[in-house]
C-alpha positions as CSV (number, residue, x, y, z in Angstrom):
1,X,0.0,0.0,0.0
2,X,1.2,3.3,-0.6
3,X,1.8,6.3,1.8
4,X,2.5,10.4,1.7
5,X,4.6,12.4,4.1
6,X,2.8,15.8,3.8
7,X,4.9,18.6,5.1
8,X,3.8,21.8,6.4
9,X,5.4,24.0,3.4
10,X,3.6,21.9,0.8
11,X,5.8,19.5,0.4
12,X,4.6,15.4,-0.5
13,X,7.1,12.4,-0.4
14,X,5.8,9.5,-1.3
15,X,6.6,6.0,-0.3
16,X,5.4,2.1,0.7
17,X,3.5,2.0,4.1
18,X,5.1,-0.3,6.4
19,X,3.3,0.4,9.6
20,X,-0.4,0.6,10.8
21,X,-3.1,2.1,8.2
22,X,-3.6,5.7,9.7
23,X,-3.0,8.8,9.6
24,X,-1.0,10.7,12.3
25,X,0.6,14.3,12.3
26,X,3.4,15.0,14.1
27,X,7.4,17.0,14.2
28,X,9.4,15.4,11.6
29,X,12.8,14.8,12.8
30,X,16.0,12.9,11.8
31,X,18.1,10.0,13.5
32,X,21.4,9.6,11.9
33,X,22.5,6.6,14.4
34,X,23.7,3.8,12.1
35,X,21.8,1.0,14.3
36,X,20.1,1.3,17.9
37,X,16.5,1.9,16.1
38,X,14.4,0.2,18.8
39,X,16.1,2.0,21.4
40,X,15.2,5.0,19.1
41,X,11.5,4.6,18.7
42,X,11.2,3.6,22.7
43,X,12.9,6.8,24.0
44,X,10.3,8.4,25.6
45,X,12.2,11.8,24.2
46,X,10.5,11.2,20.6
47,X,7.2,11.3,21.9
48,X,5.5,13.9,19.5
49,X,7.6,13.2,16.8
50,X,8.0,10.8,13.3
51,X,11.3,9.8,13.1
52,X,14.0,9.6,9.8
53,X,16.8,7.3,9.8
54,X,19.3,8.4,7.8
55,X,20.7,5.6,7.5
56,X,19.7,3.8,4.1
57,X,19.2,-0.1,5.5
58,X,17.3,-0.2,9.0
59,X,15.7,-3.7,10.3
60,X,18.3,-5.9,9.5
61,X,18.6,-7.3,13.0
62,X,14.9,-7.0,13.9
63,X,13.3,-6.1,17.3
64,X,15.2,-7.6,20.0
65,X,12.5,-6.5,23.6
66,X,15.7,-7.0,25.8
67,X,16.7,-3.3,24.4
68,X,14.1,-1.3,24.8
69,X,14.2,2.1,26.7
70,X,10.8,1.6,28.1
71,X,7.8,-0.6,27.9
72,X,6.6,0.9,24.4
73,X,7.5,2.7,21.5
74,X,6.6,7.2,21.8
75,X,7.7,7.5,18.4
76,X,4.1,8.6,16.6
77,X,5.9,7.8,12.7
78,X,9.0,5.9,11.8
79,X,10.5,6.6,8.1
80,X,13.4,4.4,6.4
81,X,14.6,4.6,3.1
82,X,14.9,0.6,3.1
83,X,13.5,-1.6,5.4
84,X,14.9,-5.2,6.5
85,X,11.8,-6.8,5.9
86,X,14.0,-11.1,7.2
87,X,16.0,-10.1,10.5
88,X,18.5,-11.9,10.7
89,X,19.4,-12.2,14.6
90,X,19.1,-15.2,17.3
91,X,18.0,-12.2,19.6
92,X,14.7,-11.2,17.6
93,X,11.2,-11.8,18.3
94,X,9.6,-9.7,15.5
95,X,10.4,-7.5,12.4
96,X,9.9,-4.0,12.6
97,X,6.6,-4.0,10.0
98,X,5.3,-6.2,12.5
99,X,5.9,-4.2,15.5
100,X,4.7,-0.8,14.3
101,X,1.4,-2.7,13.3
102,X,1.5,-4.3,16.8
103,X,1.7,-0.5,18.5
104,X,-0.5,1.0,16.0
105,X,2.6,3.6,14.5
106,X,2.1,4.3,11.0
107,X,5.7,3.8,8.9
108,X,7.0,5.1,5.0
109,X,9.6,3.5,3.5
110,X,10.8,3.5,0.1
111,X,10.8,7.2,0.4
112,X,14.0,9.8,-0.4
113,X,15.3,10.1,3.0
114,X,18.4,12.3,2.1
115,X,16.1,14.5,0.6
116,X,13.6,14.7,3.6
117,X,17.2,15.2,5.7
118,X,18.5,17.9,3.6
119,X,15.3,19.6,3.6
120,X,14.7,19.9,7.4
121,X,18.6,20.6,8.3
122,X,17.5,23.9,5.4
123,X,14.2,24.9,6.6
124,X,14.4,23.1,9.9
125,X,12.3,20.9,11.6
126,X,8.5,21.0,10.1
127,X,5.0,19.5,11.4
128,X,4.3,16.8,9.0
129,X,1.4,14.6,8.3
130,X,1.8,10.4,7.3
131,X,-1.5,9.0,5.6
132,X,-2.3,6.2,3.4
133,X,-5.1,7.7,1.9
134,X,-4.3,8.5,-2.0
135,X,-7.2,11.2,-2.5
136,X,-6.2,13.1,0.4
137,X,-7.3,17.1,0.7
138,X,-3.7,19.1,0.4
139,X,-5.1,22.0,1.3
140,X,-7.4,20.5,4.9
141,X,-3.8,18.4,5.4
142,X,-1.9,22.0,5.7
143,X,-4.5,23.3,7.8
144,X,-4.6,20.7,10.3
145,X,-0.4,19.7,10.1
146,X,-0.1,23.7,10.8
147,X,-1.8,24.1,14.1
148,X,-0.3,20.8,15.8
149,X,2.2,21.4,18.9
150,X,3.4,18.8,20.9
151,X,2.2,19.5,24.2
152,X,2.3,18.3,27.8
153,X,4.8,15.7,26.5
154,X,6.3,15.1,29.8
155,X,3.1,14.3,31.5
156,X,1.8,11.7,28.9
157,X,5.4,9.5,29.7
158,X,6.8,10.2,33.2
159,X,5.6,6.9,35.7
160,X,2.3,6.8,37.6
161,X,3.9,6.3,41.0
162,X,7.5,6.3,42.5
163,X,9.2,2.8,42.8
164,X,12.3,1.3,43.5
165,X,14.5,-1.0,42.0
166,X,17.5,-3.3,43.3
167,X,20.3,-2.1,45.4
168,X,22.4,-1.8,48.7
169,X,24.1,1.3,48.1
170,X,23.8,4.9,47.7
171,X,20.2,6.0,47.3
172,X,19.4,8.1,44.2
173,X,16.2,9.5,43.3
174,X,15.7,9.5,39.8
175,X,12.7,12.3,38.8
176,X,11.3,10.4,35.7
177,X,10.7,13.1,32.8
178,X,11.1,11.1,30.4
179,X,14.0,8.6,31.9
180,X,15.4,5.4,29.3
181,X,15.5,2.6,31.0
182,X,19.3,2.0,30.6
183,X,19.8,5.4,33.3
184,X,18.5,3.4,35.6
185,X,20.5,0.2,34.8
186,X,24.0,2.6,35.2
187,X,23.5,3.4,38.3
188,X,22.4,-0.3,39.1
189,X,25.9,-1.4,37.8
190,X,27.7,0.9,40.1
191,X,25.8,-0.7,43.1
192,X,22.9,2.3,43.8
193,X,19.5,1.7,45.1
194,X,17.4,3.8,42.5
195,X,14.0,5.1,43.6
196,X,12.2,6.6,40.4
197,X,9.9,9.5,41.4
198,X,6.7,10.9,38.7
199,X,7.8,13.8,36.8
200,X,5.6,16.2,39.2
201,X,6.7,14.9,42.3
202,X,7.1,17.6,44.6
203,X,10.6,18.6,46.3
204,X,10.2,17.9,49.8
205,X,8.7,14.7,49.0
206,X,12.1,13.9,47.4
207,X,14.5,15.1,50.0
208,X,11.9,13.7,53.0
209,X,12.8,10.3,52.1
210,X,16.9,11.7,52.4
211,X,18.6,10.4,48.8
212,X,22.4,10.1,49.1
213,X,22.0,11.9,45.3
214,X,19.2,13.0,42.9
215,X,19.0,12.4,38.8
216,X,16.9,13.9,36.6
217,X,16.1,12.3,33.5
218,X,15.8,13.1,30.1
219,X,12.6,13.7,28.4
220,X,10.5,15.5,25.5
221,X,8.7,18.5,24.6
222,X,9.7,22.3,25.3
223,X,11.0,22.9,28.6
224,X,9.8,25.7,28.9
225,X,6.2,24.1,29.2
226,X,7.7,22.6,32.4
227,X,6.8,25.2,34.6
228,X,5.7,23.2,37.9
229,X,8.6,21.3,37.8
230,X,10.9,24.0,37.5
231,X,9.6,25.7,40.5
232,X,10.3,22.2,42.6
233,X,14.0,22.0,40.6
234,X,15.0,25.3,42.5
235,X,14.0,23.8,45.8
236,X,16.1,20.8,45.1
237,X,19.0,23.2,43.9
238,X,19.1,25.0,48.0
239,X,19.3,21.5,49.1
240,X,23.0,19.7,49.9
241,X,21.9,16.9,47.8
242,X,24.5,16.4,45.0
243,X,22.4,16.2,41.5
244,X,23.2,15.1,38.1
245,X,20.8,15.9,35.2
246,X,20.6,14.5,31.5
247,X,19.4,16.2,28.7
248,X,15.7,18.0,29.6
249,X,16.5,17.6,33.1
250,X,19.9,19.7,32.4
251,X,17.9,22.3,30.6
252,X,15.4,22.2,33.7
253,X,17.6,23.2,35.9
254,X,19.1,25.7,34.0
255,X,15.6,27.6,33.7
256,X,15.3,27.1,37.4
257,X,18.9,29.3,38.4
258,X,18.2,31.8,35.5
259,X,19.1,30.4,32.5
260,X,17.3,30.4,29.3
261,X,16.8,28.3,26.3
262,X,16.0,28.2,22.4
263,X,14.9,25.8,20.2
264,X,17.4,24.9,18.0
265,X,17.1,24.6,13.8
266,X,17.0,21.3,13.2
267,X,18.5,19.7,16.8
268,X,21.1,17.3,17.1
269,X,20.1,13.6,17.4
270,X,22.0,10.6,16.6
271,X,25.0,8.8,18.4
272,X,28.2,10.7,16.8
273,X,28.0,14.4,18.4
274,X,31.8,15.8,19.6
275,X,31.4,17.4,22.9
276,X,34.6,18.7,24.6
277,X,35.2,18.9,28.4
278,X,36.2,22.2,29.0
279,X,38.0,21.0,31.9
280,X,40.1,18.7,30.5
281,X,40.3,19.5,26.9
282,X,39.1,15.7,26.0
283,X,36.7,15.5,23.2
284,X,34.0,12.2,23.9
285,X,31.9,11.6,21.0
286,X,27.9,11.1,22.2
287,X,24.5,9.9,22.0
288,X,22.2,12.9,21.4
289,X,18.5,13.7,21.2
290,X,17.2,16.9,21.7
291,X,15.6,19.7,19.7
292,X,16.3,22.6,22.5
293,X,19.7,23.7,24.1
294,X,20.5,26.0,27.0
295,X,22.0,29.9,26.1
296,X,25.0,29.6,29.0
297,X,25.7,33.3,27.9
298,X,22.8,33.9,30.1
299,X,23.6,32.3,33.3
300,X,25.2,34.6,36.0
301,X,28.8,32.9,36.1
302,X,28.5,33.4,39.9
303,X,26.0,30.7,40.0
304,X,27.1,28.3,36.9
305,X,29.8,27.8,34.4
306,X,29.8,25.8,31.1
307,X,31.0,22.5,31.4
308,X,31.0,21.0,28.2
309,X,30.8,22.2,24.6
310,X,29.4,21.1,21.2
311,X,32.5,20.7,19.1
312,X,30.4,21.1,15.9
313,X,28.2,24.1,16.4
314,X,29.8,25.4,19.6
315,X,26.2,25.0,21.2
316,X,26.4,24.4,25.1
317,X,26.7,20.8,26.3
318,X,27.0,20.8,29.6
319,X,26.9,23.3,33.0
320,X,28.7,23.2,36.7
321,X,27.3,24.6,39.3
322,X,29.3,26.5,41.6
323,X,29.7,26.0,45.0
324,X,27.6,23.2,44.5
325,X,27.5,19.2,43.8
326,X,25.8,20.0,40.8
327,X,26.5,18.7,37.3
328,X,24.3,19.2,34.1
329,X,24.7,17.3,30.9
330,X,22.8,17.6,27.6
331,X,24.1,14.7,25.7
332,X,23.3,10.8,27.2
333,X,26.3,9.3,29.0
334,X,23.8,5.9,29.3
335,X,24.4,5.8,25.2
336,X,21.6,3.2,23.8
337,X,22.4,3.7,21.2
338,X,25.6,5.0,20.7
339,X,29.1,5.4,22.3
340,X,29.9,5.2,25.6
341,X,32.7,7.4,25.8
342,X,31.4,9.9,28.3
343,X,29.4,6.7,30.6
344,X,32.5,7.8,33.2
345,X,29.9,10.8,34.3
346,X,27.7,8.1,36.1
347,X,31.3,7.6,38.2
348,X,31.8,11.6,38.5
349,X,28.1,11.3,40.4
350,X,29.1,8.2,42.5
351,X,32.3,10.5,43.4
352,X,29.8,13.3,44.0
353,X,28.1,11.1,46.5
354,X,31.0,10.4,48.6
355,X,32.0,7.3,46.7
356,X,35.1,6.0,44.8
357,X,35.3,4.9,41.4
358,X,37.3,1.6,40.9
359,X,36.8,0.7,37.7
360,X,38.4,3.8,36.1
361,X,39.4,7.2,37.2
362,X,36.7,10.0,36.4
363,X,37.6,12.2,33.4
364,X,35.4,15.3,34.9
């Protein structure tokens, strides 16, 4: 069966529909990992948004559940310019076609996907609408793909209720705004009790039940939307508690001390992003997914100093805070998918703790 990409300036791409058989409108964004696609479409930081992969071959190693970032795909499109229609991998249990259908997320492929790329890294990233229907109304499509906004993003995918997960030592409370599931499992490697709290959980409910350190996750949507949350961020800042935060949570916090944001043109998401510690001088390359980044030009370097930079666009990757046991990152030292050359940051926070690393000695 055939299927359309309609994008908000008119554009159409056409293309063989590999998903379920309806129409959704969403932000069109690109992926250029070279494999990780489930761990892609299960990132609760997509939710909102039809993903490209860049990459010209995806499927060829099926859908394997053991890697999935949470307990269902956010993703509301997935585009590919070839599909792997015969995994080949003792770890599958499905093929991609089969999962999309399963979840009810409609799919293109077949389509010019370097086209679609170079497009939105032009114009930037667009609303766009996926539909199998061949007579479809341009003109209705435009109006309706025009007035979508992804909204109260966080809320749709933080947990329902705080729980905990295995552990005997330090006690971290991860605030869930979004959090993959492998954030979780790096702290559980380094031996932490990890206590996952709702995305609106307030403050002292946190610090009542006394963490030895507090994470907050990554998640979607603009953070400035996160008003709530920020409010109870600047209560956790004027506590002792050492804090590490990922991606939205970095950006979070920065709104909370001062800071400010901006959406960037087309955002940087895939697993190859140069950041450089500024500290150090060592470049790490990164997993990435965000479409927002924090303006450190407007924090007051009496409260906070950049950390980490984007080697590429010179876009802020990271914050310290001074004075304090606070570290902000905006790239995903958890990878899955991509490298883990900047994983020694879940170390840095066990340092922060009071703890020692044995494995290696931090980089930060």
């Amino acid at each position: 069966m055939k299927a359309f990409l309609i994008l908000e300036n008119g554009r159409v791409f056409s293309g063989e529909s590999i998903g379920a058989e309806r129409e959704t409108i969403s932000e069109i964004v690109f992926n250029t990992s070279m494999t990780g696609y489930l761990e892609v479409m299960t990132d609760p930081s997509y939710a909102g948004q039809a993903v490209c992969m860049t990459y010209p071959l995806i499927g060829n190693y099926g859908i394997c559940p053991e890697d999935a970032e949470s307990d269902r795909p956010w993703i509301s499109g997935f585009l590919v310019r070839e599909l792997s229609r015969i995994p080949s991998n003792f770890r599958s249990r499905e093929s991609i076609q089969a999962y999309l259908v399963r979840h009810g997320i409609p799919g293109m492929q077949g389509l010019d996907t370097r086209a679609l790329t170079c497009l939105l890294r032009e114009a930037g990233t667009m609303n766009g609408m996926i539909t199998t229907n061949p007579a479809f109304d341009l003109e209705d499509a435009l109006r309706r793909i025009h007035t979508y906004r992804v909204e109260r993003a966080v809320e749709r995918v933080t947990c329902s209720k705080p729980y905990t997960l295995p552990g005997s030592g330090y006690r971290v409370a991860l605030l869930d705004l979004g959090a993959k599931r492998n954030i979780a499992r790096s702290l559980e490697k380094l031996g932490c009790q990890v206590t996952v709290y709702p995305a609106f959980t307030k403050a002292r409910t946190i610090l009542d039940d006394e963490p030895d350190g507090i994470l907050l996750s990554n998640g979607p949507g603009d953070p400035k939307e996160c008003g709530p949350i920020i409010e109870q961020l600047k209560i956790l800042y004027e506590s002792e508690v050492p804090i590490l935060a990922i991606c939205l949570g970095h950006q979070l916090m920065a709104l909370a001390m001062g800071g400010d944001t901006h959406r960037l043109k087309y955002g940087h998401r895939g697993g190859n992003h140069p950041v450089k510690n500024l500290e150090t001088g060592r470049v790490s390359i990164t997993s990435q997914n965000h479409g927002y980044v924090v303006d450190a030009s407007r924090m007051d370097p009496s409260v906070a100093v950049p950390a980490f930079v984007n080697v590429n666009d010179g876009t802020n990757e990271g914050i310290r805070y001074v004075g304090k046991k606070i570290l902000t990152v905006q790239f995903h030292p958890e990878a899955c998918p991509g490298p883990q050359d900047s994983s020694y940051l879940f170390a840095t926070f066990l340092e922060m703790m009071g703890g020692e690393n044995h494995a290696e000695k931090s980089e930060y």
